[in-house]
C-alpha positions as MATLAB code, in Angstrom:
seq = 'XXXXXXXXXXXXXXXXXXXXXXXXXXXXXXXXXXXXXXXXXXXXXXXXXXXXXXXXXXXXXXXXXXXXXXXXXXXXXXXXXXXXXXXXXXXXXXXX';
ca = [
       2.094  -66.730  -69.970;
       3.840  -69.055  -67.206;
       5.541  -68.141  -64.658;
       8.947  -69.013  -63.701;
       9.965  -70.406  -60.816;
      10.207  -68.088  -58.151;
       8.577  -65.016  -59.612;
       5.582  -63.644  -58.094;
       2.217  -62.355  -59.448;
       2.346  -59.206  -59.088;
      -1.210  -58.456  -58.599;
      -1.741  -61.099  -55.972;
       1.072  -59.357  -53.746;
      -0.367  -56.176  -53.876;
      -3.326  -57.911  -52.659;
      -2.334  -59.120  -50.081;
      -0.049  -56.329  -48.688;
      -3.554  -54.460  -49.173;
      -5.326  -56.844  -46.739;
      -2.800  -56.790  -44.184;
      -2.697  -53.256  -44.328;
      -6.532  -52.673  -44.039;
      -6.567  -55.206  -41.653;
      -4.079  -54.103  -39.140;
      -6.068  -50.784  -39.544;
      -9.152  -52.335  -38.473;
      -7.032  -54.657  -35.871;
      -5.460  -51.533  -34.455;
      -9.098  -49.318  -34.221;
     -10.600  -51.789  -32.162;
      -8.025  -53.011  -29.781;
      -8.352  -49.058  -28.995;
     -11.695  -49.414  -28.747;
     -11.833  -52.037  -26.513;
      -8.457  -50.785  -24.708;
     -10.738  -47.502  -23.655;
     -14.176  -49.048  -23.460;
     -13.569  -52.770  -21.871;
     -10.627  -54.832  -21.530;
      -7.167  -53.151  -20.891;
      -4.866  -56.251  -22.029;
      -7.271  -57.491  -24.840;
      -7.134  -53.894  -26.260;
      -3.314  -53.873  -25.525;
      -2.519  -57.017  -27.390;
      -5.144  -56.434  -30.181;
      -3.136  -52.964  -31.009;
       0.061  -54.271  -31.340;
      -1.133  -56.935  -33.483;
      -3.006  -54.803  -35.682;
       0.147  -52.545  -35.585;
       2.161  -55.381  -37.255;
       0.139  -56.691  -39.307;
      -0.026  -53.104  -40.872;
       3.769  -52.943  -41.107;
       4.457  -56.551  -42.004;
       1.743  -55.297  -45.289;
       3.981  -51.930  -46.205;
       7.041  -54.199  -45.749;
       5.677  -56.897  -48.010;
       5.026  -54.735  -50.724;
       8.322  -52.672  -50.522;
       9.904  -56.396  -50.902;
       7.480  -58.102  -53.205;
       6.262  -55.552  -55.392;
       9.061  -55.089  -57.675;
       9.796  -54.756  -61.577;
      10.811  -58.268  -62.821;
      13.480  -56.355  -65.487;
      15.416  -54.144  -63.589;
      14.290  -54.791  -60.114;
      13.006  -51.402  -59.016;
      10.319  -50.742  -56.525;
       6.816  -50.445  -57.901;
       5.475  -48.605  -54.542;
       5.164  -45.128  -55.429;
       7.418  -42.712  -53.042;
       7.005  -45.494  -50.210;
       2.860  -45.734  -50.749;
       1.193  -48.427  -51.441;
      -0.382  -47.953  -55.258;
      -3.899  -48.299  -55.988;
      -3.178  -50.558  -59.284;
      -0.007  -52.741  -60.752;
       1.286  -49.791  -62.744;
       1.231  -50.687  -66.663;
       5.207  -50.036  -67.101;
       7.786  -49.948  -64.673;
       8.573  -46.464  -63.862;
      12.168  -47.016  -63.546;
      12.769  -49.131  -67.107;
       9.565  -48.102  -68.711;
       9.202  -51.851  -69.866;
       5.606  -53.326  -70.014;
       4.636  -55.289  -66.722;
       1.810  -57.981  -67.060;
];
């Protein structure tokens, strides 16, 4: 099936907002790390950019992630799912 202009795969975002997510994690571990162990500033600056690349993840899901039919959130209670549901929870339509 093509898509239309403007609609997103679905998979791809979640994807993605997984990445950032997992990597601001990472980003975020070891500018505390370093913060404690080495480098003040480099620690410092690693953290907050691991902190918003976390958030700029949850926020592009909560945005992105979205039935095409009735435009309802696909994030579960404000998580992150594992998996593009089947059907939307809100319409119950199929999602591909």
């Amino acid at each position: 099936m093509k898509q239309k202009k403007g609609e997103t795969d679905l998979g791809k975002t979640l994807g993605v907002a997984y990445g950032l997510c997992f990597g601001g994690l990472l980003s975020l571990a070891l500018g505390c790390g370093i913060q404690y162990r080495w480098n003040a500033i480099l620690g410092i600056v690693l953290a907050v950019l691991g902190l918003a690349a976390f958030v700029s993840g949850i926020v592009l899901a909560y945005a992105r992630l979205r039935c095409p039919y009735c435009d309802a959130s696909l994030m579960q209670r404000g998580r992150l799912p594992f998996e593009v549901p089947n059907f939307c929870p809100n319409c119950g339509k199929p999602l591909e």
